[in-house]
mmJSON file of the N, C-alpha and C atoms, coordinates in Angstrom:
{"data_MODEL":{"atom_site":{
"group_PDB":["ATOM","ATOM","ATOM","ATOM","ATOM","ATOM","ATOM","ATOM","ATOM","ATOM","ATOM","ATOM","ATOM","ATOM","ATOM","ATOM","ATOM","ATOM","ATOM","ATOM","ATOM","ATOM","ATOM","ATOM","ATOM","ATOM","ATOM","ATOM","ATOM","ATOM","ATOM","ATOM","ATOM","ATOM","ATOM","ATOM","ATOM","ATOM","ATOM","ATOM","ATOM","ATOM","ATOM","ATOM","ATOM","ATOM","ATOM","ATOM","ATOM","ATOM","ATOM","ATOM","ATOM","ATOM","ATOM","ATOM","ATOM","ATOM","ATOM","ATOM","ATOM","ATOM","ATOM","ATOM","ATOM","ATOM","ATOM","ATOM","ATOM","ATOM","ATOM","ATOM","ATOM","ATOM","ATOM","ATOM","ATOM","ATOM","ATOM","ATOM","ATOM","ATOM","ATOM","ATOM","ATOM","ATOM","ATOM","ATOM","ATOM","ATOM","ATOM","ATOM","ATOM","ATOM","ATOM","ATOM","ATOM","ATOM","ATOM","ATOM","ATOM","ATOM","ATOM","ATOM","ATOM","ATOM","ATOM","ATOM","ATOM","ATOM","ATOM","ATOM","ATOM","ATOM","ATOM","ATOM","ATOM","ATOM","ATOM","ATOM","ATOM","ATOM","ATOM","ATOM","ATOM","ATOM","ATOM","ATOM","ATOM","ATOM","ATOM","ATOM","ATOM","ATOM","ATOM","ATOM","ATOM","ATOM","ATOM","ATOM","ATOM","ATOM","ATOM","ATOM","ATOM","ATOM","ATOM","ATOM","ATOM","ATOM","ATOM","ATOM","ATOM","ATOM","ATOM","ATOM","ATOM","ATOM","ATOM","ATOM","ATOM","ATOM","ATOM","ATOM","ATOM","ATOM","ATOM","ATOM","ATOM","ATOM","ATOM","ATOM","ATOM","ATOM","ATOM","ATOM","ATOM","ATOM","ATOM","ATOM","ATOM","ATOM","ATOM","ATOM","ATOM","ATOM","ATOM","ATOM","ATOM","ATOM","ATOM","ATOM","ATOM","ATOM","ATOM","ATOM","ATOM","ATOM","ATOM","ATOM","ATOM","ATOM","ATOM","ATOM","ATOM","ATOM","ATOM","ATOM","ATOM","ATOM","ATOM","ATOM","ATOM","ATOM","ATOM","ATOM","ATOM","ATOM","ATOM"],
"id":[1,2,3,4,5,6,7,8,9,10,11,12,13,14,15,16,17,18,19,20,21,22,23,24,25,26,27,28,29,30,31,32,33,34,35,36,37,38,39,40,41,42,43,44,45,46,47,48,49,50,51,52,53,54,55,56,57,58,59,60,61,62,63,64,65,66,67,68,69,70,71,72,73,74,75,76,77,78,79,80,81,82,83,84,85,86,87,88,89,90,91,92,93,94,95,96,97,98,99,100,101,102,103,104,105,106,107,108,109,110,111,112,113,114,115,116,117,118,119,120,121,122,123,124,125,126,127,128,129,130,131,132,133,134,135,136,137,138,139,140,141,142,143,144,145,146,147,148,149,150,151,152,153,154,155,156,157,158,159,160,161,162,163,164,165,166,167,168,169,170,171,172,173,174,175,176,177,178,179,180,181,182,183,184,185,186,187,188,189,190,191,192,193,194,195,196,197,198,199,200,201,202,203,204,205,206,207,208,209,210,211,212,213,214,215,216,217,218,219],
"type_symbol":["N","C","C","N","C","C","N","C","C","N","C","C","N","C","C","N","C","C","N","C","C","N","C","C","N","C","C","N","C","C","N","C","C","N","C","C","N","C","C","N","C","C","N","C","C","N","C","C","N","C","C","N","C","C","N","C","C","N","C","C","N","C","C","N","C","C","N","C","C","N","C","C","N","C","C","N","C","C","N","C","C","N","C","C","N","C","C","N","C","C","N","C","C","N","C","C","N","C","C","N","C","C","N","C","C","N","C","C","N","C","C","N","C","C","N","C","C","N","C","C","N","C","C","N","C","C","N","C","C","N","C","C","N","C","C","N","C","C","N","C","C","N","C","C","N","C","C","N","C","C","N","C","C","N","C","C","N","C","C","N","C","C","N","C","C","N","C","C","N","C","C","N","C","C","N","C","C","N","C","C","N","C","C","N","C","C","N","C","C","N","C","C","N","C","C","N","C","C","N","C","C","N","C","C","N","C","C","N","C","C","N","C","C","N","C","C","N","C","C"],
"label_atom_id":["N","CA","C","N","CA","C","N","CA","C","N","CA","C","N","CA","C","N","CA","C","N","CA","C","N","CA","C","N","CA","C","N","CA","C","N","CA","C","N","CA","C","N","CA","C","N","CA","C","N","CA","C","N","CA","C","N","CA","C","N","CA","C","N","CA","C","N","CA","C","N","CA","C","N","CA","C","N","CA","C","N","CA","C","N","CA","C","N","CA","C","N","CA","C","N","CA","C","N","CA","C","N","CA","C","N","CA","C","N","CA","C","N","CA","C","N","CA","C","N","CA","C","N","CA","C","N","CA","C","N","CA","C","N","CA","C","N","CA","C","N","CA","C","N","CA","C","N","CA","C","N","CA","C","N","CA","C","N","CA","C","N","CA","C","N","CA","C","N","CA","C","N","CA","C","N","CA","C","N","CA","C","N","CA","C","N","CA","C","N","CA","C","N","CA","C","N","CA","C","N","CA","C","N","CA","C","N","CA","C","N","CA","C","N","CA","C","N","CA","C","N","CA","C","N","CA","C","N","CA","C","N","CA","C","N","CA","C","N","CA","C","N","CA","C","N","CA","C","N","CA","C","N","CA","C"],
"label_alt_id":[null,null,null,null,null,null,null,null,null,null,null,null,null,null,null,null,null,null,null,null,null,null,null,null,null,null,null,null,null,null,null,null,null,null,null,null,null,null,null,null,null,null,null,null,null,null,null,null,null,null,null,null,null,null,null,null,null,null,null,null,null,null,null,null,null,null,null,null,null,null,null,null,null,null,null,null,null,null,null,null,null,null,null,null,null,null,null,null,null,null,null,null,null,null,null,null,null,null,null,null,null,null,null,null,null,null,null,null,null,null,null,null,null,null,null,null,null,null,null,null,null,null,null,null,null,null,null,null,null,null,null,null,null,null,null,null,null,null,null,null,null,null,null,null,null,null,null,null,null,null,null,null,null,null,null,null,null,null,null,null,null,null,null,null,null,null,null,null,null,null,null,null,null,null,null,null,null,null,null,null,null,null,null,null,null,null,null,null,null,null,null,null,null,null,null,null,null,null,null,null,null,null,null,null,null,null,null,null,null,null,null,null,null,null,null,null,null,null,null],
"label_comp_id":["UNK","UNK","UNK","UNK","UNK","UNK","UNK","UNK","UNK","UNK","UNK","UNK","UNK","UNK","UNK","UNK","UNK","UNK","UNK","UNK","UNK","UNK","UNK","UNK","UNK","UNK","UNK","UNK","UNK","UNK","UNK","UNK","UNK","UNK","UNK","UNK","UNK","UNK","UNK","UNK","UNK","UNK","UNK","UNK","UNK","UNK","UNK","UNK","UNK","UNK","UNK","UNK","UNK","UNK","UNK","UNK","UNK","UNK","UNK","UNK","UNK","UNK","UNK","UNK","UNK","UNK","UNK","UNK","UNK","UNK","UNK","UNK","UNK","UNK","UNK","UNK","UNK","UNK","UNK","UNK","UNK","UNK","UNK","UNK","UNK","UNK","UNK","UNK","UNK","UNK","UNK","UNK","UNK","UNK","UNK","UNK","UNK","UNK","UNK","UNK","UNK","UNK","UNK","UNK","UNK","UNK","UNK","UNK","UNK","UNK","UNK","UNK","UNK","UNK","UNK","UNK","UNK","UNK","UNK","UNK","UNK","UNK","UNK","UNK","UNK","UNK","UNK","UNK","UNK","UNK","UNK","UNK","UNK","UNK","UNK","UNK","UNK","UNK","UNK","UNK","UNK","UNK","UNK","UNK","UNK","UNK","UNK","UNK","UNK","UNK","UNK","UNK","UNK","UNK","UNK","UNK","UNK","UNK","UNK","UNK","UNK","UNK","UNK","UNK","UNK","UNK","UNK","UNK","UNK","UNK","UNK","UNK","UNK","UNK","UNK","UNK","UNK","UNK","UNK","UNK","UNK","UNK","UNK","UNK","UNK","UNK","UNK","UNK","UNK","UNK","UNK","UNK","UNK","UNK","UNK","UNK","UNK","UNK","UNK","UNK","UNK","UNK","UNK","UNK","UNK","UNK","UNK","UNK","UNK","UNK","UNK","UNK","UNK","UNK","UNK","UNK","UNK","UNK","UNK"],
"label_asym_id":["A","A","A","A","A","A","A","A","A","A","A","A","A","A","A","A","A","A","A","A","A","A","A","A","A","A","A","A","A","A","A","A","A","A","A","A","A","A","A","A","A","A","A","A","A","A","A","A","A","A","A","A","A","A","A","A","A","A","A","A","A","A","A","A","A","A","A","A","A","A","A","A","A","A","A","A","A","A","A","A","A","A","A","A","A","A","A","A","A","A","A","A","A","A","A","A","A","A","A","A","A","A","A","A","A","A","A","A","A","A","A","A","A","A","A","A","A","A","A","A","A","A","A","A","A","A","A","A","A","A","A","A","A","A","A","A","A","A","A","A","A","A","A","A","A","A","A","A","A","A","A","A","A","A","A","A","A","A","A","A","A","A","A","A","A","A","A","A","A","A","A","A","A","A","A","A","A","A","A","A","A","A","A","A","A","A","A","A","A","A","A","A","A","A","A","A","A","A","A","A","A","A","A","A","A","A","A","A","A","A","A","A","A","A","A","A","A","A","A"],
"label_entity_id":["1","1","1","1","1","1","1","1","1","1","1","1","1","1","1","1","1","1","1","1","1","1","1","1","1","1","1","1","1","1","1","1","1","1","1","1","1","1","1","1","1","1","1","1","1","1","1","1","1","1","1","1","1","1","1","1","1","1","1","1","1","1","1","1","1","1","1","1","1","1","1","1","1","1","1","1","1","1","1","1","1","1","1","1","1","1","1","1","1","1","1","1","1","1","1","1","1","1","1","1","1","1","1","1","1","1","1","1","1","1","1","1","1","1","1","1","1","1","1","1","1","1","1","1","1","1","1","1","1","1","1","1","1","1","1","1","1","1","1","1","1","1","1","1","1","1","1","1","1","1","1","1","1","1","1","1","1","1","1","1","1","1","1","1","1","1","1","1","1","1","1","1","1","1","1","1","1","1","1","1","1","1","1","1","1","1","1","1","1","1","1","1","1","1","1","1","1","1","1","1","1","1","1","1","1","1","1","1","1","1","1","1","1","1","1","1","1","1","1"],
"label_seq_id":[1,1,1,2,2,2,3,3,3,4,4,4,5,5,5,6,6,6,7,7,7,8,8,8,9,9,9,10,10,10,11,11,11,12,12,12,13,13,13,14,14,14,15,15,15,16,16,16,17,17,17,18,18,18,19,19,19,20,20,20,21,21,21,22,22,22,23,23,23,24,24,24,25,25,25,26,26,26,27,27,27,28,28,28,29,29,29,30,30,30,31,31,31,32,32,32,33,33,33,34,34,34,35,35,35,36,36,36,37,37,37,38,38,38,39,39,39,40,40,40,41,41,41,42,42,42,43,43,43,44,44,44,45,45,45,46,46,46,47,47,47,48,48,48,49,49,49,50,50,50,51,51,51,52,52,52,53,53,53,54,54,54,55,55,55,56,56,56,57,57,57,58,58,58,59,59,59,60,60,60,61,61,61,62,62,62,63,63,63,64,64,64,65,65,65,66,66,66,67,67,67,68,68,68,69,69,69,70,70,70,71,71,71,72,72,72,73,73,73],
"pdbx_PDB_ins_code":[null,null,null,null,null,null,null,null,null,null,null,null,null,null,null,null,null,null,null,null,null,null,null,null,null,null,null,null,null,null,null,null,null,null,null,null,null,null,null,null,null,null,null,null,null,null,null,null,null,null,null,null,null,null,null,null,null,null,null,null,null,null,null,null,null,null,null,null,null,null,null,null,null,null,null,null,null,null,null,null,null,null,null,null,null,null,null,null,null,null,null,null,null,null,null,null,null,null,null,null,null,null,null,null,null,null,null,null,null,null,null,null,null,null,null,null,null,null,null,null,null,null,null,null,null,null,null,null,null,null,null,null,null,null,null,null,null,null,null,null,null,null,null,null,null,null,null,null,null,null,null,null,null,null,null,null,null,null,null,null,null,null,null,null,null,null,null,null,null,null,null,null,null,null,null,null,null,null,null,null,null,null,null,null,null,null,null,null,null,null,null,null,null,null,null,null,null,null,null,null,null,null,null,null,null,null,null,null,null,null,null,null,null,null,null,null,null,null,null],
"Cartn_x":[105.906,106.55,106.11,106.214,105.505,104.006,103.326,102.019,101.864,102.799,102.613,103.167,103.857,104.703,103.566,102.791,101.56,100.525,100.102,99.144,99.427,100.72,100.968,100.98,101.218,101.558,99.706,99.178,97.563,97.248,97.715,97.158,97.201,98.711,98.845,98.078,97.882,97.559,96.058,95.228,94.171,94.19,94.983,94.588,95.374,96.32,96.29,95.267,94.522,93.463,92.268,92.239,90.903,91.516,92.285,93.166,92.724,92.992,93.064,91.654,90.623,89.154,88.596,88.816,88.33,88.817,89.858,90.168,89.58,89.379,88.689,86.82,86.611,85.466,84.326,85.889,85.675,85.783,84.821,85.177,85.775,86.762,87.688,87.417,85.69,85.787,84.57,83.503,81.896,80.938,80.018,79.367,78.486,78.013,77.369,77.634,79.257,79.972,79.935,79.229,79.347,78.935,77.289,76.778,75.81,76.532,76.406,75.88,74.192,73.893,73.577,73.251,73.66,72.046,71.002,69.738,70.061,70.427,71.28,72.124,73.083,74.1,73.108,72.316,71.325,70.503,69.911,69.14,70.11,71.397,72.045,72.924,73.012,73.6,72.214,70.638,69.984,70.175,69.741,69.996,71.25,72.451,73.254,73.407,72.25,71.745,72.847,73.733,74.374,73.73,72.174,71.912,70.418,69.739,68.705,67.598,66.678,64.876,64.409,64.698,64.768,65.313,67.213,68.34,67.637,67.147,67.419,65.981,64.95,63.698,64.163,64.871,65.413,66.429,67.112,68.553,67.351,66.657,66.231,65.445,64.243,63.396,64.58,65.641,66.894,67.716,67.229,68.273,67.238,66.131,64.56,64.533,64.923,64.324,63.127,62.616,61.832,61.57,62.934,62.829,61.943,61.45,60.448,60.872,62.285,62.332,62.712,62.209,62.105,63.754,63.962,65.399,64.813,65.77,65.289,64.469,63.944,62.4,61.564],
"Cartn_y":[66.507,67.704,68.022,66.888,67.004,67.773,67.46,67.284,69.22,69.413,71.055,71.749,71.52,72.139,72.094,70.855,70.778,71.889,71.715,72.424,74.325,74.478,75.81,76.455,75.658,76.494,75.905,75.166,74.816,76.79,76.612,78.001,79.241,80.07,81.076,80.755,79.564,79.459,79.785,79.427,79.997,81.451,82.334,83.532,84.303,83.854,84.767,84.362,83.3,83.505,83.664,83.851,85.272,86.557,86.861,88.325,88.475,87.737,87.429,87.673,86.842,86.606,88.275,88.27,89.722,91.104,91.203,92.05,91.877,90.847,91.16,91.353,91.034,91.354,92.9,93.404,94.224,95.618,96.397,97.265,98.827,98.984,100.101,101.158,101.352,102.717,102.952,103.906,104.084,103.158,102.853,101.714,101.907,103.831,103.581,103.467,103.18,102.947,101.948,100.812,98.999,99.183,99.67,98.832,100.238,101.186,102.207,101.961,102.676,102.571,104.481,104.577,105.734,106.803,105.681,106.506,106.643,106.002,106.178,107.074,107.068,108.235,109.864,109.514,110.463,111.172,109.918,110.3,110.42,110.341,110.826,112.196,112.36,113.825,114.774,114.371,115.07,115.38,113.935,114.278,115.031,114.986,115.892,117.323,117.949,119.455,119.615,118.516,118.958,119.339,118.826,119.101,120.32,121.004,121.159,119.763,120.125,119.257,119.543,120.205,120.284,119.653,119.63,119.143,117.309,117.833,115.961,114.962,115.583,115.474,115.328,116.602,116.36,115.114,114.877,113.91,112.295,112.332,111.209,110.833,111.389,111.63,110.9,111.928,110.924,109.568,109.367,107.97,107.182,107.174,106.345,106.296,107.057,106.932,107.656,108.69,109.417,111.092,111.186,112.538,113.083,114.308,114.79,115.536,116.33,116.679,116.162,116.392,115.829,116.148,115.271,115.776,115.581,116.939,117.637,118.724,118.646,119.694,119.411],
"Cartn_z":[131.671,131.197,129.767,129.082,127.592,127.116,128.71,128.665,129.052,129.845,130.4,129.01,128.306,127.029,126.284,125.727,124.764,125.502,126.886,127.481,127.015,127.389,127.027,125.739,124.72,123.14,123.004,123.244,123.271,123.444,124.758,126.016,124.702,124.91,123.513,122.191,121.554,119.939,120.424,121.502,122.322,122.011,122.367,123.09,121.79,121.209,119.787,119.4,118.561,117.897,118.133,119.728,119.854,119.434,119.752,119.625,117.968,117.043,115.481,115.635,116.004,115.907,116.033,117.405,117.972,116.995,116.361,114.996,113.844,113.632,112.253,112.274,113.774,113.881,114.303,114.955,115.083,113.864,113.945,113.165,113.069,112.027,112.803,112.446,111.367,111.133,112.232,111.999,112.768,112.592,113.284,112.995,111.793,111.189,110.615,109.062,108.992,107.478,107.073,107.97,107.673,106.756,106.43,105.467,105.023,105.18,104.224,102.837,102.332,100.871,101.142,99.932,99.633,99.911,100.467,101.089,102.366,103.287,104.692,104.918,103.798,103.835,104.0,102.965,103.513,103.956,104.868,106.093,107.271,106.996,108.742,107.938,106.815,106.663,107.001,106.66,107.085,108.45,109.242,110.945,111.452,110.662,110.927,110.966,110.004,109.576,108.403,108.031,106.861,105.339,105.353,103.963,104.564,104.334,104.085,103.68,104.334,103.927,102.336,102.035,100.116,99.39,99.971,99.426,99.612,100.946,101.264,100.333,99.891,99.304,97.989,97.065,95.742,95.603,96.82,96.323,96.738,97.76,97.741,96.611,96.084,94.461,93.238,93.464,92.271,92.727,93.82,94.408,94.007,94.32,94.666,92.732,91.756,89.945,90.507,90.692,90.761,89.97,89.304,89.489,88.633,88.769,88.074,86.801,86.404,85.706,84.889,83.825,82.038,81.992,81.043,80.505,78.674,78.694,77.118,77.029,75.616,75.935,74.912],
"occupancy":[1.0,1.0,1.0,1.0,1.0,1.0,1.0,1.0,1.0,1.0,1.0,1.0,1.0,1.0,1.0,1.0,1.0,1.0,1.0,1.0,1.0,1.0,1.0,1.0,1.0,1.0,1.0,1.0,1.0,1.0,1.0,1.0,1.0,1.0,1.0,1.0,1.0,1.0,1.0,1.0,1.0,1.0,1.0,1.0,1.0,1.0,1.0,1.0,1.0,1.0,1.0,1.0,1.0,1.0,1.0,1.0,1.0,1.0,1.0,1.0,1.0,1.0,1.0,1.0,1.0,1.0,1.0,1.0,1.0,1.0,1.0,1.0,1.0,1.0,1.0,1.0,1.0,1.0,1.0,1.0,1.0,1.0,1.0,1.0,1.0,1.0,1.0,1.0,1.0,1.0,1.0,1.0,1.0,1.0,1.0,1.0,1.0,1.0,1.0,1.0,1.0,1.0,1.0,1.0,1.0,1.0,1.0,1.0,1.0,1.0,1.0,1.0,1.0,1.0,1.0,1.0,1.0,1.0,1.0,1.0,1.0,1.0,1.0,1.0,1.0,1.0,1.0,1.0,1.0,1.0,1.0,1.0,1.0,1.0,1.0,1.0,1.0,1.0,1.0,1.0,1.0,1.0,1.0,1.0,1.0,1.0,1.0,1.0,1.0,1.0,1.0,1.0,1.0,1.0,1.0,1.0,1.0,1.0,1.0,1.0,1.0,1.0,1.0,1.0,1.0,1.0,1.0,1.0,1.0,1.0,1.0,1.0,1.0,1.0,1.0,1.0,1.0,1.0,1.0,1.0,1.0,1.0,1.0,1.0,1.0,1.0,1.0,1.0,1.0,1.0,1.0,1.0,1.0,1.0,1.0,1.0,1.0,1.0,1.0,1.0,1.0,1.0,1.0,1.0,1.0,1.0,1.0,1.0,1.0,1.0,1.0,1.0,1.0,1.0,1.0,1.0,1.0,1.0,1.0],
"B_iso_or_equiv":[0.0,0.0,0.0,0.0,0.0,0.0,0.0,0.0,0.0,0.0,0.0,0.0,0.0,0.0,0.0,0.0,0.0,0.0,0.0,0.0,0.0,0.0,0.0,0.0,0.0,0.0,0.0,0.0,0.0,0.0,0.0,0.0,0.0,0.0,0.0,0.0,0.0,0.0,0.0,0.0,0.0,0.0,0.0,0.0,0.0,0.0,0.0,0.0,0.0,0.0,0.0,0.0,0.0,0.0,0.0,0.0,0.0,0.0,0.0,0.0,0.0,0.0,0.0,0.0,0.0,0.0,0.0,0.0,0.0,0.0,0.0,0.0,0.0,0.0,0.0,0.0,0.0,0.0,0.0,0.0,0.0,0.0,0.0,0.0,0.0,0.0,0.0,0.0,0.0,0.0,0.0,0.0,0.0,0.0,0.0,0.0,0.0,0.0,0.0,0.0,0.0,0.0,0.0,0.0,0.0,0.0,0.0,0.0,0.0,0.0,0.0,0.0,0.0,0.0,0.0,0.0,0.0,0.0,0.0,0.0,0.0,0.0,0.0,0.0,0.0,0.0,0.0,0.0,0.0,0.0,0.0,0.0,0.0,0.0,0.0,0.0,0.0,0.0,0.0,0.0,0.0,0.0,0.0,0.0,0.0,0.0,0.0,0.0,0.0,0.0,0.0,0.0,0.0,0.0,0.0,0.0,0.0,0.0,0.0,0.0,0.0,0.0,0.0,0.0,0.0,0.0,0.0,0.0,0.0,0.0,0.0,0.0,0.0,0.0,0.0,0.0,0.0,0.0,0.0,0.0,0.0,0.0,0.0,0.0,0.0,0.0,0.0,0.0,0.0,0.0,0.0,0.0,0.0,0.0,0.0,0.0,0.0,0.0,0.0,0.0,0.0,0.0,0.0,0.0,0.0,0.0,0.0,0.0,0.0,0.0,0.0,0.0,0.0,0.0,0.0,0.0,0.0,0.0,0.0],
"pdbx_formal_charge":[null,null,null,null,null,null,null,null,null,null,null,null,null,null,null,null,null,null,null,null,null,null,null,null,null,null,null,null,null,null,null,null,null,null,null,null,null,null,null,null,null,null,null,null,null,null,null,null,null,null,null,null,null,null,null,null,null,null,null,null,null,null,null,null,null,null,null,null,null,null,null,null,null,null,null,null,null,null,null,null,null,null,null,null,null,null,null,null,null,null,null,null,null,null,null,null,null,null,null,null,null,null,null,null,null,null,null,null,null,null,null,null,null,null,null,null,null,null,null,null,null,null,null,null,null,null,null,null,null,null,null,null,null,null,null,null,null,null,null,null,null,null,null,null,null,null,null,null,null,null,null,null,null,null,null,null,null,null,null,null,null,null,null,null,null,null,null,null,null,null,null,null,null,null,null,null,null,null,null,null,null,null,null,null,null,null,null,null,null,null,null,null,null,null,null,null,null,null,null,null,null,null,null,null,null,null,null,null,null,null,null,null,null,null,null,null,null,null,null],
"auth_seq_id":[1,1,1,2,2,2,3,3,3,4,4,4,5,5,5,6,6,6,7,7,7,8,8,8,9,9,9,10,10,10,11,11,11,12,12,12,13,13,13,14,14,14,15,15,15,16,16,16,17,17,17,18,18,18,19,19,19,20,20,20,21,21,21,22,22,22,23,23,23,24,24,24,25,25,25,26,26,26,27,27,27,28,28,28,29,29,29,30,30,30,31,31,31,32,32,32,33,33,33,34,34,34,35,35,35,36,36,36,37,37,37,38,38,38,39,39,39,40,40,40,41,41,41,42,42,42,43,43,43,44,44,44,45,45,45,46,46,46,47,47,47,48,48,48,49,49,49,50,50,50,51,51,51,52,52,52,53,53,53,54,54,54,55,55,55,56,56,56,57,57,57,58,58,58,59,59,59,60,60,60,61,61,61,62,62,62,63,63,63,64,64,64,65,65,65,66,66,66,67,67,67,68,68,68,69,69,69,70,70,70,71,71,71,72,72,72,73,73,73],
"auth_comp_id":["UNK","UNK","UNK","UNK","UNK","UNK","UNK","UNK","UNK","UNK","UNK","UNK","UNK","UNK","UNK","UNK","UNK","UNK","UNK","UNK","UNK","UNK","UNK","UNK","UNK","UNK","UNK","UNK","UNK","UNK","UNK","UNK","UNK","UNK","UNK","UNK","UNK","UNK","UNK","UNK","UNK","UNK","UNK","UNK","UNK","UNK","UNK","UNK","UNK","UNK","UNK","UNK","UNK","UNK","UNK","UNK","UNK","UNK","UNK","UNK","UNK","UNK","UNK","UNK","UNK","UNK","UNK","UNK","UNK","UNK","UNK","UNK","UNK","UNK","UNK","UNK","UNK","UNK","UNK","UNK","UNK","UNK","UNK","UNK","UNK","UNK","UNK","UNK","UNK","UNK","UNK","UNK","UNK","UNK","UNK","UNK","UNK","UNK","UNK","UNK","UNK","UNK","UNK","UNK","UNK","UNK","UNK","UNK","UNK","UNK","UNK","UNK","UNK","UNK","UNK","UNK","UNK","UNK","UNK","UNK","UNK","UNK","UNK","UNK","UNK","UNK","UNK","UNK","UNK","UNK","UNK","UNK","UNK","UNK","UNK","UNK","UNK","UNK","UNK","UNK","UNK","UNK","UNK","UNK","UNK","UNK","UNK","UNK","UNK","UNK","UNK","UNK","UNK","UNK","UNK","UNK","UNK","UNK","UNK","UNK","UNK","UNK","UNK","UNK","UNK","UNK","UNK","UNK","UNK","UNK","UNK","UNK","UNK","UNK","UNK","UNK","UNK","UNK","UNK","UNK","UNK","UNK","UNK","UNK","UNK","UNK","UNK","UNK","UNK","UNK","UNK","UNK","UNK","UNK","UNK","UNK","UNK","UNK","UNK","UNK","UNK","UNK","UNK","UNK","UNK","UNK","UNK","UNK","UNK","UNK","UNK","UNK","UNK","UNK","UNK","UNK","UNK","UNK","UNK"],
"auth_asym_id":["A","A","A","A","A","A","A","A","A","A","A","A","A","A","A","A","A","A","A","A","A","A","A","A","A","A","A","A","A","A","A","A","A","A","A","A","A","A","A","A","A","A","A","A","A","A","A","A","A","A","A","A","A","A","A","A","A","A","A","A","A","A","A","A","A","A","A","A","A","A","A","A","A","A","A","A","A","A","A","A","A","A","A","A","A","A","A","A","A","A","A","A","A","A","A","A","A","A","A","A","A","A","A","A","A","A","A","A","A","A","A","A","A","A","A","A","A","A","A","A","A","A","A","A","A","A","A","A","A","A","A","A","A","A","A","A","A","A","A","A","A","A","A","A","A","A","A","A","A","A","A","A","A","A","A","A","A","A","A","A","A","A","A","A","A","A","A","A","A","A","A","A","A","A","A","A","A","A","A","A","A","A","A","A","A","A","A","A","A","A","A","A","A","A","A","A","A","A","A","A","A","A","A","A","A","A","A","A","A","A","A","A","A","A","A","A","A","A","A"],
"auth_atom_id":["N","CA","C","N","CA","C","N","CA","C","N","CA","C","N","CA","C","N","CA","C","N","CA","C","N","CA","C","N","CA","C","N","CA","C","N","CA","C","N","CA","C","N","CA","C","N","CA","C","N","CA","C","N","CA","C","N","CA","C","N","CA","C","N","CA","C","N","CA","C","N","CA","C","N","CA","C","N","CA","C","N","CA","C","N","CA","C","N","CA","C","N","CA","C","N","CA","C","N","CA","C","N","CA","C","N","CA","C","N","CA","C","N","CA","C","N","CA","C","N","CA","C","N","CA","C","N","CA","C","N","CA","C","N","CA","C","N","CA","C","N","CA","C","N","CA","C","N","CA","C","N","CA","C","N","CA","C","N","CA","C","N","CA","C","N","CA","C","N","CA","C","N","CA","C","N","CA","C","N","CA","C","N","CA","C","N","CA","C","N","CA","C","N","CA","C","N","CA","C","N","CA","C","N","CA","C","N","CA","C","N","CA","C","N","CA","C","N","CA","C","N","CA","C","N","CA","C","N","CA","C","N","CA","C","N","CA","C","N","CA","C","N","CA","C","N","CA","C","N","CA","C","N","CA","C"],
"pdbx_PDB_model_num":[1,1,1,1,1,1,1,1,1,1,1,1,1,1,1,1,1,1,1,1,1,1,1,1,1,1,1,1,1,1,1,1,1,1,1,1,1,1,1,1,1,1,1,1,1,1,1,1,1,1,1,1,1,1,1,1,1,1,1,1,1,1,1,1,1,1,1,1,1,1,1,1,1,1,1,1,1,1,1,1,1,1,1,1,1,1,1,1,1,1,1,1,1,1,1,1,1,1,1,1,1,1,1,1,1,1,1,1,1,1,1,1,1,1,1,1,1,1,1,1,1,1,1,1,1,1,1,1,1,1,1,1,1,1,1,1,1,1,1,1,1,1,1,1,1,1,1,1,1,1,1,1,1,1,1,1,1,1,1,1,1,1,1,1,1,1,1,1,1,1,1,1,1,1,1,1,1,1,1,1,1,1,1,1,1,1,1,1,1,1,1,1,1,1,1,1,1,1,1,1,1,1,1,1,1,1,1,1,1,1,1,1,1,1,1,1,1,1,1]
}}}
C-alpha cells in the first residue's frame, strides 16, 4: 500500500513537472520575437511591405555604422 501511495505522488510530481518544463519552454509571444536584433526586425518589416526598399536601405546603412551623411558642415 505504501509502495502504490509512493508510486502515485512519484506519478503527479511526474506530470506537473513536465507541465512546469513544457511552459517555460515554450514560448508565448511569435517565434520571431525570441531573439529579435534590430537588423531582423528589419528585414521582416520589409517582407511585411511595412517600410519601403529606401526606408529599409537608409535604416540598414545606420544600423550596419555606415551612414553616409556627414554630420556638421
Amino acid at each position: 500500500m505504501i509502495v502504490m501511495m509512493l508510486g502515485m505522488i512519484l506519478f503527479w510530481a511526474l506530470v506537473v513537472v513536465g507541465i512546469v518544463w513544457l511552459a517555460r519552454s515554450a514560448s508565448w509571444g511569435p517565434p520571431h520575437h525570441r531573439h529579435a536584433t534590430p537588423l531582423n526586425v528589419l528585414d521582416q518589416r520589409l517582407a511585411a511591405g511595412e517600410i519601403t526598399v529606401e526606408e529599409y536601405r537608409e535604416r540598414r546603412s545606420v544600423l550596419q555604422g555606415k551612414d553616409d551623411q556627414s554630420v556638421g558642415g
